[in-house]
Each structure stands twice: as C-alpha cells, then as structure tokens.
PAZAPA-4460 file (N, C-alpha, C; in steps of 0.05 Angstrom, whole numbers, plus 32768, in hexadecimal, padded with zeros to 4 digits):
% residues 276
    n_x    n_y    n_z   ca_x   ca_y   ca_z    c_x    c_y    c_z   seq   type   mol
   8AFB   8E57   8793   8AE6   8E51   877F   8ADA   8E35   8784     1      X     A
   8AED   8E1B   8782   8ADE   8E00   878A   8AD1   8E00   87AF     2      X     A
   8ADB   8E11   87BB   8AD1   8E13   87D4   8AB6   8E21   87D0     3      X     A
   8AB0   8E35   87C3   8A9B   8E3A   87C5   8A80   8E28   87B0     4      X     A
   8A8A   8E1D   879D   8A84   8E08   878A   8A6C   8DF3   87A2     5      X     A
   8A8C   8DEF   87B9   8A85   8DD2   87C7   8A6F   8DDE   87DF     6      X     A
   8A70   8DFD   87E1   8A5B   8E01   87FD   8A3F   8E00   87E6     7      X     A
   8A3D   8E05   87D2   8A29   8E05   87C1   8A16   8DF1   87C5     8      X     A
   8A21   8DE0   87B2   8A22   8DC1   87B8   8A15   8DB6   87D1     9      X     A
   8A2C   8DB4   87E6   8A1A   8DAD   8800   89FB   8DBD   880A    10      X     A
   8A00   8DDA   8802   89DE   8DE4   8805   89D0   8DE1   87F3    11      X     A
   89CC   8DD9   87DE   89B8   8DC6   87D3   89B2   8DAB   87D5    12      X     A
   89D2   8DA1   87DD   89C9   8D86   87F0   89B6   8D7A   8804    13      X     A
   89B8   8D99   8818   89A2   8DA0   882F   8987   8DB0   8829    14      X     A
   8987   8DB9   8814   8961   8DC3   8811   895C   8DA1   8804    15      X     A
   8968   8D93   87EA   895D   8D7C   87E8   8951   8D6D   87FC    16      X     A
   8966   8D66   8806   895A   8D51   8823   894B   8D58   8834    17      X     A
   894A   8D73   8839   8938   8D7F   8845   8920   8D7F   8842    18      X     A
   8910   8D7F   8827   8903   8D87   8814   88EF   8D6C   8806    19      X     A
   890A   8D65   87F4   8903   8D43   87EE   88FB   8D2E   87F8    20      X     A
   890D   8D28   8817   8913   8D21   8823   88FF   8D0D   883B    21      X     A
   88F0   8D2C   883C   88CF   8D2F   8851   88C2   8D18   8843    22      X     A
   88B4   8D0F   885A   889F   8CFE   8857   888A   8D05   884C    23      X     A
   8882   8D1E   884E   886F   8D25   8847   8870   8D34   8824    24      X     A
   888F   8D2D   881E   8891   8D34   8800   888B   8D18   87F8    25      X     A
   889C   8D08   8803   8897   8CEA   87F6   8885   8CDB   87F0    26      X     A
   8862   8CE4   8807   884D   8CD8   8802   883C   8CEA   87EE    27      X     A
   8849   8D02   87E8   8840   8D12   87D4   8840   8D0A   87B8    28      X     A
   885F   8D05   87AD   8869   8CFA   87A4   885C   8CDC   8799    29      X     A
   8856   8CC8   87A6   8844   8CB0   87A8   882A   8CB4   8796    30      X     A
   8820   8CC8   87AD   8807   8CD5   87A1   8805   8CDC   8784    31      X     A
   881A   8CF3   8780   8815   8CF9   876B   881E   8CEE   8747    32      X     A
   882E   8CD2   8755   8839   8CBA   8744   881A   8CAA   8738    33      X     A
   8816   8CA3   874F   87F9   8C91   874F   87E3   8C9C   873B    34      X     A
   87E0   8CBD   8745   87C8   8CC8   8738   87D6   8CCD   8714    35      X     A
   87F2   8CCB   8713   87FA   8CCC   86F6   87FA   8CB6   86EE    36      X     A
   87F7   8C99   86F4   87FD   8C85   86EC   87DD   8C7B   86E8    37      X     A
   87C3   8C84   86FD   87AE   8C7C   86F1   87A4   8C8C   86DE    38      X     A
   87AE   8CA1   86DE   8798   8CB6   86C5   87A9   8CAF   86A5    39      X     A
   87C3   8CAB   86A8   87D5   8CAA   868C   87D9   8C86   8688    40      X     A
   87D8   8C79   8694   87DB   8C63   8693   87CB   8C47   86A6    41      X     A
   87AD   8C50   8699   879B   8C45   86A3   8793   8C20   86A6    42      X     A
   879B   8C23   8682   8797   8C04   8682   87AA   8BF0   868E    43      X     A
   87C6   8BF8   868F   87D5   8BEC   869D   87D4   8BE0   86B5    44      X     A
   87C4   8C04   86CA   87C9   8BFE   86DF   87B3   8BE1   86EB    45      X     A
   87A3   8BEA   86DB   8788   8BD0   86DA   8789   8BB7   86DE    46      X     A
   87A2   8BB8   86C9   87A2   8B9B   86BA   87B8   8B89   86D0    47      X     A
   87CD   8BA1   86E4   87D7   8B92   8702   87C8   8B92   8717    48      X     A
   87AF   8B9D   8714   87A9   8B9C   872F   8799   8B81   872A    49      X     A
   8788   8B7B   8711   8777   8B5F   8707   8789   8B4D   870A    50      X     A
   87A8   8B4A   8707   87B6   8B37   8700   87BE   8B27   8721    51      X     A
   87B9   8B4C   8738   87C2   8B44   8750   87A6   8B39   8761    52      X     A
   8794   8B43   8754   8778   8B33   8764   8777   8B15   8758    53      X     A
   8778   8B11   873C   8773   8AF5   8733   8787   8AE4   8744    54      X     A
   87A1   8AE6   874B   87B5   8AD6   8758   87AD   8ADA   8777    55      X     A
   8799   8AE3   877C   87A2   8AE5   879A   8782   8AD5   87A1    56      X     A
   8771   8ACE   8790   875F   8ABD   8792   8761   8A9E   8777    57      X     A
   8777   8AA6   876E   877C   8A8B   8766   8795   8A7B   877D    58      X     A
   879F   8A90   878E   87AB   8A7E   87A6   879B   8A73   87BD    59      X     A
   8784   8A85   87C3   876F   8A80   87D2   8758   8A6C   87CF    60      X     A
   8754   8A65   87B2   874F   8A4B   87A5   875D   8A33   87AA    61      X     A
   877A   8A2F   87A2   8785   8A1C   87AA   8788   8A17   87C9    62      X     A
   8786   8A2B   87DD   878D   8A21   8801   876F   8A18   87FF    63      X     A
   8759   8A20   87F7   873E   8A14   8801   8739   8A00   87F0    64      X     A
   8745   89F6   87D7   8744   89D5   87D0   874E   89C9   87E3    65      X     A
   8765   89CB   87E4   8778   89B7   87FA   8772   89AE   8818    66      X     A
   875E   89C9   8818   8752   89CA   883B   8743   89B8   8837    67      X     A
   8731   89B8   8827   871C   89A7   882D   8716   898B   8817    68      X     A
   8736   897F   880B   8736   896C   8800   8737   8951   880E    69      X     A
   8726   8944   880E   8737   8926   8823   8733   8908   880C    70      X     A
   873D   890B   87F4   8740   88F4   87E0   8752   88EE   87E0    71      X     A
   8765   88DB   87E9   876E   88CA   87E5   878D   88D6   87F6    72      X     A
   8783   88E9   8803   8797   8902   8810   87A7   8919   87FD    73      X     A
   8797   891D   87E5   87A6   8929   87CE   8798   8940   87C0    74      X     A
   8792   893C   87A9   8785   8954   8797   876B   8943   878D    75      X     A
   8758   8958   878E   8735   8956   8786   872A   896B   8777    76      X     A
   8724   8962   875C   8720   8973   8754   86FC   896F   8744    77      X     A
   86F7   8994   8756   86D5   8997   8750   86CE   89A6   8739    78      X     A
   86BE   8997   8726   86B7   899D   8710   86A0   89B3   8710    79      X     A
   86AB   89C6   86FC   8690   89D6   86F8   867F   89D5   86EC    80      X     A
   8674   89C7   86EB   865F   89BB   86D2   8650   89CA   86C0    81      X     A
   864D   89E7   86C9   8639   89F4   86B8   8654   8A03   86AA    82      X     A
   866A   89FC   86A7   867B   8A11   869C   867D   8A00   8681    83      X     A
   867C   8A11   8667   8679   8A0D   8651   869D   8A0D   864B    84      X     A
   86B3   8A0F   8656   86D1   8A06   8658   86E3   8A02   8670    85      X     A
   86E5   89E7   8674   86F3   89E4   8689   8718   89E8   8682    86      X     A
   8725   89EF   8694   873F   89E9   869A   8747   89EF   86B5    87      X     A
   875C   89CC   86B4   875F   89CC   86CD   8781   89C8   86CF    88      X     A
   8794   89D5   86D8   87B3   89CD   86DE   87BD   89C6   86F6    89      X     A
   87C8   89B6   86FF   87D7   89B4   8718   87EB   899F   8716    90      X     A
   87FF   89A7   8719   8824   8991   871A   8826   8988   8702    91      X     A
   881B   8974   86FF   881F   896A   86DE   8808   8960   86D4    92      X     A
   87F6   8967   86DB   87D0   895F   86CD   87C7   8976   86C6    93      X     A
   87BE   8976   86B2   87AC   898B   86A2   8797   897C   8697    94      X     A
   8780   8991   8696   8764   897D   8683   8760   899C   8680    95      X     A
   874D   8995   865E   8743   89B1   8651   8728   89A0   864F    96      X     A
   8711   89AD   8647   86FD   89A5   863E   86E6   89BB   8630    97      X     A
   86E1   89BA   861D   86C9   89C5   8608   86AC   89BD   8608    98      X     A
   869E   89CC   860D   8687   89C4   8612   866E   89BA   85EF    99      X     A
   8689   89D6   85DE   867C   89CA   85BE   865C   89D7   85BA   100      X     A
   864F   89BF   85AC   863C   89CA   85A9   861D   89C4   85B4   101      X     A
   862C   89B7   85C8   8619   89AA   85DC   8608   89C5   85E7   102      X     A
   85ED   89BE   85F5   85E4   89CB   8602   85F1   89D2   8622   103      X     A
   85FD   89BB   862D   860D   89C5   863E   8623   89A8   8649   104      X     A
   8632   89BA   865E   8648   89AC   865A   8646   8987   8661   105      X     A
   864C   8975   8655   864E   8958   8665   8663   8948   866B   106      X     A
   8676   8954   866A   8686   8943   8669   8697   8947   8687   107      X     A
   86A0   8939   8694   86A1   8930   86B1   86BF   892B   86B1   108      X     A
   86D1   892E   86CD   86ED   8926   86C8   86F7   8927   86EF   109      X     A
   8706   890D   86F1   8712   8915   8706   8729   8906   870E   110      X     A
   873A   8910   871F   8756   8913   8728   8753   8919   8741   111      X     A
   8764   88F4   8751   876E   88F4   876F   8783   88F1   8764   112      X     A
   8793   88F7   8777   87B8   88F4   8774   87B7   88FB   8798   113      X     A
   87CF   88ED   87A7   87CF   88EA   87C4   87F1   88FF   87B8   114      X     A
   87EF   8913   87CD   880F   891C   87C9   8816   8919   87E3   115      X     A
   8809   8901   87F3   881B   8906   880C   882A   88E2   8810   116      X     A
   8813   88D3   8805   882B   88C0   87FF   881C   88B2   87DA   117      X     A
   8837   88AF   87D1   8837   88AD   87B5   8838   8894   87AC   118      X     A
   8835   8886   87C0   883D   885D   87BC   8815   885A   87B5   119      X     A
   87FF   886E   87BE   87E9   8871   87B4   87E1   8875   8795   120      X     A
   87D1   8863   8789   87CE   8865   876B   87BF   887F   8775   121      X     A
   87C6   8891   875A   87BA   88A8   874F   87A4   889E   873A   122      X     A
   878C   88AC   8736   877D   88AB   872A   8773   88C1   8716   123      X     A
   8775   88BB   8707   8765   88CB   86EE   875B   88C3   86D6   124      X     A
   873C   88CC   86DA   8726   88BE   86C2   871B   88DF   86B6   125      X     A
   870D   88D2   86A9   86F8   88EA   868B   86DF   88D8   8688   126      X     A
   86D2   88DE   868D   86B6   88DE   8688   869B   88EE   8676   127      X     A
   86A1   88E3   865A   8695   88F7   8644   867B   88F0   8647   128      X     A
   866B   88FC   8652   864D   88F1   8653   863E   88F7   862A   129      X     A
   8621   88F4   862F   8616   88F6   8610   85FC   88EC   861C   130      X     A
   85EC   8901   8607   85CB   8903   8619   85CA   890C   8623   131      X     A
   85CF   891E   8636   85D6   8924   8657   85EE   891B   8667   132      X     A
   85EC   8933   867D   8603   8923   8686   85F7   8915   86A3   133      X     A
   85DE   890E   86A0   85DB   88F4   86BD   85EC   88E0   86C0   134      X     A
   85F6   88D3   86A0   8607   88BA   86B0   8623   88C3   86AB   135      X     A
   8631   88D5   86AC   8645   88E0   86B0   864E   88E8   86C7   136      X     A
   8635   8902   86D2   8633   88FF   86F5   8631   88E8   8704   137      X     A
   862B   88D1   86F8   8624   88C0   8708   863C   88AB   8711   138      X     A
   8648   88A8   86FB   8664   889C   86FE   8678   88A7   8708   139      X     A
   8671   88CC   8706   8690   88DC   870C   8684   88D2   8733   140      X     A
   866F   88D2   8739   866D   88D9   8757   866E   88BB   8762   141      X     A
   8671   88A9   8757   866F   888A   8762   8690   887D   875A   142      X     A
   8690   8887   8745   86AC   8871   873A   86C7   8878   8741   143      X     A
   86CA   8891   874C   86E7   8890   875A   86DE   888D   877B   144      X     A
   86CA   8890   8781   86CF   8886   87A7   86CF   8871   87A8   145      X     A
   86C2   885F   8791   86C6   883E   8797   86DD   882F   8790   146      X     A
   86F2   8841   8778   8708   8834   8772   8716   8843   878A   147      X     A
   8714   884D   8799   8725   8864   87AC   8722   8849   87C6   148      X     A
   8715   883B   87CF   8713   882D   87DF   8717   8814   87E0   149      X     A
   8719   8809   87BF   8714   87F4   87B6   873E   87EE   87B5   150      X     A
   8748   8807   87AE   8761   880E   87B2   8770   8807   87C8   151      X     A
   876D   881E   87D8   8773   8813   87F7   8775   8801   8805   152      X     A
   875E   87F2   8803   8763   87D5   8809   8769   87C0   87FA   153      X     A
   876F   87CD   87E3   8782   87BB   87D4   879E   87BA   87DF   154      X     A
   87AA   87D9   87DF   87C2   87E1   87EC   87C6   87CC   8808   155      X     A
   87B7   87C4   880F   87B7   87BF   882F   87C5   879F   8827   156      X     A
   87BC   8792   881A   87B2   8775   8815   87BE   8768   87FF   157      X     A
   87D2   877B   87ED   87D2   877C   87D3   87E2   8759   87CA   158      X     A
   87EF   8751   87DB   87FF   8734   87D3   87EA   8721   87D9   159      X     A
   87D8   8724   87EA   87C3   870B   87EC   87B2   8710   87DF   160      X     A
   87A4   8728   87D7   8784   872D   87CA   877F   871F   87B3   161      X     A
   8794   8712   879D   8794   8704   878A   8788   871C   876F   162      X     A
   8784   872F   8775   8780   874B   8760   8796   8755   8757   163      X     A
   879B   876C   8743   879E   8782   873D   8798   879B   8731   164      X     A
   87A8   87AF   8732   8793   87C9   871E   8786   87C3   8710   165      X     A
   8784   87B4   86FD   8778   87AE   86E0   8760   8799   86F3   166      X     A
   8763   8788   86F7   8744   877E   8703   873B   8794   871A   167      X     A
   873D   879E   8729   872F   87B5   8733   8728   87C7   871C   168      X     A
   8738   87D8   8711   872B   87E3   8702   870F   87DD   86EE   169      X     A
   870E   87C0   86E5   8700   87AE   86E1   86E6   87B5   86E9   170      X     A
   86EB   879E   8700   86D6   879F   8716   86C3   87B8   871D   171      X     A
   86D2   87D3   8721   86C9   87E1   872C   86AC   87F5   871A   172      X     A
   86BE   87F1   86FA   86B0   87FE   86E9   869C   87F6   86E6   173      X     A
   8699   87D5   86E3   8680   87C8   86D8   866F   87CE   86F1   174      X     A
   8675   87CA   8708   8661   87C8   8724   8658   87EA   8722   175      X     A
   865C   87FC   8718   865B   8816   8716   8642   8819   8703   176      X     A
   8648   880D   86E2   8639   8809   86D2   8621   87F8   86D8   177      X     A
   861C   87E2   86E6   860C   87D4   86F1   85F6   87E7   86FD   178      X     A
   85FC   87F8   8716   85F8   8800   8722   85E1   8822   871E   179      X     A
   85FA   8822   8700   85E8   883E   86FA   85D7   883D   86E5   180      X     A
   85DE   8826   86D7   85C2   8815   86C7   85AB   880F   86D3   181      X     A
   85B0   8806   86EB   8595   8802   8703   858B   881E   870E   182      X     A
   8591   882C   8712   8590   884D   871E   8582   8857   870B   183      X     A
   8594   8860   86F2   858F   8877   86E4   8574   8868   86CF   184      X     A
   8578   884F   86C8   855B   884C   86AF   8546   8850   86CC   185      X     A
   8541   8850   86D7   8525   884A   86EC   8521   886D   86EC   186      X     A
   8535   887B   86F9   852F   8897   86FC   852E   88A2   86DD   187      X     A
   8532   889A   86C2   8533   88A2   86AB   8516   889A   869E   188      X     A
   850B   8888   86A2   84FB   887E   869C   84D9   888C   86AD   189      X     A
   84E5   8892   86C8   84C9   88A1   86CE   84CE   88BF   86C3   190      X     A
   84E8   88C4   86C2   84E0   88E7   86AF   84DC   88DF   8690   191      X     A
   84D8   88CB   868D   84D4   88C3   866B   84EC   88CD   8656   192      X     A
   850A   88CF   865A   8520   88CC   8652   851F   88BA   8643   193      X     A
   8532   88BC   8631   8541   88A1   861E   8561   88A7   8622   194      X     A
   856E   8895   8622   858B   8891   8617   8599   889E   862C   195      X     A
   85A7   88A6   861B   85C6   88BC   8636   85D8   88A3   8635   196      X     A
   85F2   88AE   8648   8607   889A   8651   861E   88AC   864D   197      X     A
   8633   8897   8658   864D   88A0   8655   866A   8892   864D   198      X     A
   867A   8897   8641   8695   888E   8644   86A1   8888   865B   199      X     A
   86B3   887F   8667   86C5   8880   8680   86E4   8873   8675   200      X     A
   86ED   8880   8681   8716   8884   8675   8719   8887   868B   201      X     A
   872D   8874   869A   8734   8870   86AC   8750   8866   86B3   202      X     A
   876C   887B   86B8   877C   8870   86C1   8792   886D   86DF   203      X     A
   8798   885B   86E9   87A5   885C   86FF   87C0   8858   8700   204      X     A
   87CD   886B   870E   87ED   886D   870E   87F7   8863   8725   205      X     A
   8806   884F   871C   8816   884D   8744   8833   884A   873A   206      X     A
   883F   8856   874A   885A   884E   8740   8861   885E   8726   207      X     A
   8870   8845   871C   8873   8846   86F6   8864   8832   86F1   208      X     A
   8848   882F   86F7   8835   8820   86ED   881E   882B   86E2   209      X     A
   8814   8829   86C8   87FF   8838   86BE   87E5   8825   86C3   210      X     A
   87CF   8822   86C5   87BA   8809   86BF   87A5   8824   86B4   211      X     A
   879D   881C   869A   8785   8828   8684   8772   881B   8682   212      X     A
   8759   881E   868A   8742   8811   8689   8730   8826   866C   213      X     A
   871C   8826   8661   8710   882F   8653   86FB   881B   8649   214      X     A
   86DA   8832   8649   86C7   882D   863E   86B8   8845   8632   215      X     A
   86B3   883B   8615   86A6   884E   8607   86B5   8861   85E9   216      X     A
   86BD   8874   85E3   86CF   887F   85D3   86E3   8898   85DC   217      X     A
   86E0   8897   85F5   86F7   88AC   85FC   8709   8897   85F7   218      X     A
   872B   88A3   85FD   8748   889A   85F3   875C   88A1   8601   219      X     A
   8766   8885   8609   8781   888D   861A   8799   888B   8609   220      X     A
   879F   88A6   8605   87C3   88A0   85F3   87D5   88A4   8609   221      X     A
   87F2   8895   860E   8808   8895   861B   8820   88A7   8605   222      X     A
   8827   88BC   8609   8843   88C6   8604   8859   88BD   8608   223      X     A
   8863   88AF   85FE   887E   889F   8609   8899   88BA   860A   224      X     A
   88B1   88B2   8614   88C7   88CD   8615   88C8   88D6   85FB   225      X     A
   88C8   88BE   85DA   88D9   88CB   85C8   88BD   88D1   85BE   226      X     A
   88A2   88DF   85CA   888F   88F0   85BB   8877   88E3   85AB   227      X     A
   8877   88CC   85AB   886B   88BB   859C   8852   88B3   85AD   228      X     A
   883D   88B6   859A   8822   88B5   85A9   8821   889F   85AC   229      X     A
   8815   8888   85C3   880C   886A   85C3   87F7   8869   85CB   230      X     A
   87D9   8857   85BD   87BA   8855   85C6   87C6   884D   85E2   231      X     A
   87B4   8849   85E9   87AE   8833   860C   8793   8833   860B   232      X     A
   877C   8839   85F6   875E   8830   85F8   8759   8822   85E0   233      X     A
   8746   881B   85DA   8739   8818   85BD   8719   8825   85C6   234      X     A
   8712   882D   85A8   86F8   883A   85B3   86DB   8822   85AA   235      X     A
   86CF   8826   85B9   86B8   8819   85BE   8696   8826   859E   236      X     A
   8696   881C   858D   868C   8829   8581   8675   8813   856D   237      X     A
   8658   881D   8566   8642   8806   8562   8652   87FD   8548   238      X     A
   865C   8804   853D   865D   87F8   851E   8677   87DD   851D   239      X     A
   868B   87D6   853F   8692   87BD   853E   867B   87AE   8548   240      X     A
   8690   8799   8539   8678   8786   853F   8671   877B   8556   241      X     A
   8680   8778   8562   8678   876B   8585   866E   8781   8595   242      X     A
   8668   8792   858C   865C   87AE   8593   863A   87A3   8593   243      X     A
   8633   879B   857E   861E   879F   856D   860E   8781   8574   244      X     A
   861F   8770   857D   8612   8758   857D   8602   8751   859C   245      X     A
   85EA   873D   8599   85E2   873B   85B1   85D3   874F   85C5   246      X     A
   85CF   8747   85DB   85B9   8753   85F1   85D0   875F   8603   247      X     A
   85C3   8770   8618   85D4   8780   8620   85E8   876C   8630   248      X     A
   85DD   8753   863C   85FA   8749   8644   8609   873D   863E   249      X     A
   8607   873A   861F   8620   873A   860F   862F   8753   8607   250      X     A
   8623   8764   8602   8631   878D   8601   8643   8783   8621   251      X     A
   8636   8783   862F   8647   8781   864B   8661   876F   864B   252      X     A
   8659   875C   8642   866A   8743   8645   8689   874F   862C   253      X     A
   867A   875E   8617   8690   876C   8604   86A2   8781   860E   254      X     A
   869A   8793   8622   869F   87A4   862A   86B0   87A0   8647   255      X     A
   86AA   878B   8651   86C5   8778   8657   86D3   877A   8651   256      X     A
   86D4   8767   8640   86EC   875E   862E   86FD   8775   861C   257      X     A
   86F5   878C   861A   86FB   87A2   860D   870D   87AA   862A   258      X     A
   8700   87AD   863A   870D   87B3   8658   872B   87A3   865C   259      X     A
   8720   8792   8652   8740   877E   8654   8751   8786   8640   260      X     A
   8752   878D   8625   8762   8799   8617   876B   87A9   861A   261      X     A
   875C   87BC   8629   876A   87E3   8630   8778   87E8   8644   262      X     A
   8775   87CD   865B   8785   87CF   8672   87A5   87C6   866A   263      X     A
   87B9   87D4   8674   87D1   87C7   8676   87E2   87D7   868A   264      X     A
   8800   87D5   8683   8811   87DC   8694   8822   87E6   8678   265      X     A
   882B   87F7   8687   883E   8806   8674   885A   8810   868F   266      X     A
   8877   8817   8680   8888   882B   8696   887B   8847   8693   267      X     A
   8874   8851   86A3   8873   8870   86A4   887E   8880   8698   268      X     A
   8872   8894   8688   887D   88A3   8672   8886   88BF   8687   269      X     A
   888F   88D5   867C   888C   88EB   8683   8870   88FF   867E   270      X     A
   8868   88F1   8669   8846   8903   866B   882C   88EC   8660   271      X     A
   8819   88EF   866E   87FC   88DF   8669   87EA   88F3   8659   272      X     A
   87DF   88E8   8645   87CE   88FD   8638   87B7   88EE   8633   273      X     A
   8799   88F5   8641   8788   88EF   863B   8777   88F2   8628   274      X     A
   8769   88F1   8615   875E   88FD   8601   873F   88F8   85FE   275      X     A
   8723   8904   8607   8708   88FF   85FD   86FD   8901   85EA   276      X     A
***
C-alpha cells in the first residue's frame, strides 16, 4: 500500500516538472501574471512604474549637475526662476520657496559647498528681490563669483592679507551694490522703471566658523543643539531711524554699519536655518 502511495507520488512529481517546469509554462505564467496585475490592479501598477521613472531621472539629474559643476569644486545650484515653488535638498541644505502672490517668482538663492576639500568656506545666501527680480538676478550672478575669488586668495595669503570673512564679506557686498546701482538705474531708467531691489543674506562656513553678513529684511536664525532659535541679522527697515535719515550716502554708510552688527563668529551648530 505505502509503495504504491510512494510510485504515485513520484509520477506526479514527473508530469509537474515536466509540465510546470518548461520554459515555455513559465513565460506563460509571467504573461499571464502581468496581464492580471494590469487589468485588476491598475493603479498600483502605475504608481511603480512613475516612482521607477521619477528615480531614474532624478539620478540622472544629479550625475549631470556634478558633471558640469566647477564652483568652488562642489555643489551649484540652478534656479528655476519661472517656477512658482522651489525645493531644493542635498546632505544637509534644504531651501523651500513660495512664490505667494506675486506675479512671478523673485526670489534668488545660492549654494557652493567644495566636497572635495572642506578647509574651503561654503557659501550660502537668499536673495528676496521686490519690484522685479532685476536686482536679485543681478546679485545672484555677480556676488558669489566675486566672493568665490575674493576667497581663494584669501585662502592663499590668509596670515598676511590683514582681512577676514567679515571684512570680505563686507567689501564684497557693497562693491556689488555699487556696481548694480550704476548698471541697473541707467538700464531702468531708459525702459522708464521705478524702484525694484533686493535683500542679500549671506553666510560663510569654514570650519566651525560661521560669518553672517545681511542687508535688507531677510533673517539669519542659528539653531543652537538645545533647539533654541538665535537672530544673526537685524532687519533693515524705513521706519528706524538711521534708515530714514540723510542722502543715499548716508543709507550706505548705515548699511555698513548694520553689516558690522550681523557679521560674527559663532561654534557651529548642527543645523543653519535661513529664514526670508
């Protein structure tokens, strides 16, 4: 009885494998998984194949930043300007931005960081333009290649040059502002414009060294470990009074000196939070 039980057994063993077994059951099989999985369970299948195209051009995104970044030997990041919400993540920097109820977007942002050597200050500013964003563009595309250079050969020189971050940073903004005051009223003035401008928030990391520059009303808060928000700006606004007083090269000469209050040194927290 179990002998014939066990020849049983083994011949059903052998039509299975026989049967099942085939290649040509198995791609059947495939087949006819696939065609049950898109007709009964459609949205699913959708929603992996979107999840596997979005990742396979958000990796294709990141090799063609990197290919063709050369700032500071690190990360560059290109703004989309006509996008009514930006976000941007990479290692430990994030920026969100809302465009509101603006007609379109102005507000400007950018981030060098060198990941190949790190003894390089990292940079990251915000640039809230208003009016337009001409002098927003105008600062995002002038004011980090000139602190980017202005850097470097700082790096080179740094015990004799008689500088540091905070007077570069300085320096660089006002020669920026100088610059696009001369530029932009001449080209503003033959399209018959008024006004515009921008904020600039500006900080550099080297080390565990912070240096915060700021002009205008954007805001640099520092997170310290135990959670506690700390300014690092004050905002720039007509109703103080050294705002309000005098010709423009006294505004200038205030806006200095405002420059000198927002710059400092801090130890390095575990997170920087910029705020516009």
């Amino acid at each position: 009885m179990i002998g014939d039980t066990m020849t049983l057994l083994s011949l059903l063993g052998r039509i299975m494998r026989y049967f099942l077994l085939r290649p040509e059951t198995l791609f059947l099989l495939c087949i006819s998984l696939a065609l049950w999985s898109y007709f009964f369970h459609t949205d699913e299948v959708k929603t992996i194949v979107k999840s596997s195209r979005d990742a396979v051009k958000m990796v294709k995104g990141k090799v063609a930043e990197m290919m063709q970044n050369d700032r500071l030997g690190g990360l560059s990041v290109l703004d989309a300007e006509f996008s009514k919400t930006w976000e941007f993540k990479n290692n430990n920097v994030a920026v969100y931005s809302i465009q509101g109820r603006r007609d379109h977007m102005e507000d400007r942002f950018e981030v060098l960081t060198d990941i190949t050597n790190k003894s390089h200050p990292s940079i990251f500013a915000i640039f809230d333009g208003h009016g337009g964003e001409a002098a927003a563009d105008f600062v995002k595309a002038h004011l980090p290649d000139a602190l980017k250079q202005h850097l470097q050969a700082f790096e080179k020189e740094k015990r004799d040059s008689g500088l540091s971050y905070a007077s570069i940073l300085e320096q660089r903004i006002l020669a920026v502002d100088r610059e696009m005051l001369d530029k932009l009223s001449a080209s503003h003035d033959e399209a018959g414009q008024k006004g515009g401008g921008t904020t600039c928030l500006v900080a550099l990391l080297s080390d565990r060294e912070l240096t915060v520059a700021n002009v205008g009303d954007s805001r640099g808060v520092l997170c310290d470990k135990d959670g506690n928000a700390v300014a690092l700006s004050h905002d720039h606004k007509p109703y103080q009074l050294k705002e309000r007083k005098g010709s423009r090269e006294q505004v200038a000469l205030s806006a200095s000196m405002d420059l000198g209050e927002s710059k400092g040194f801090w130890p390095c927290p575990a997170l920087l939070v910029i705020i516009p």
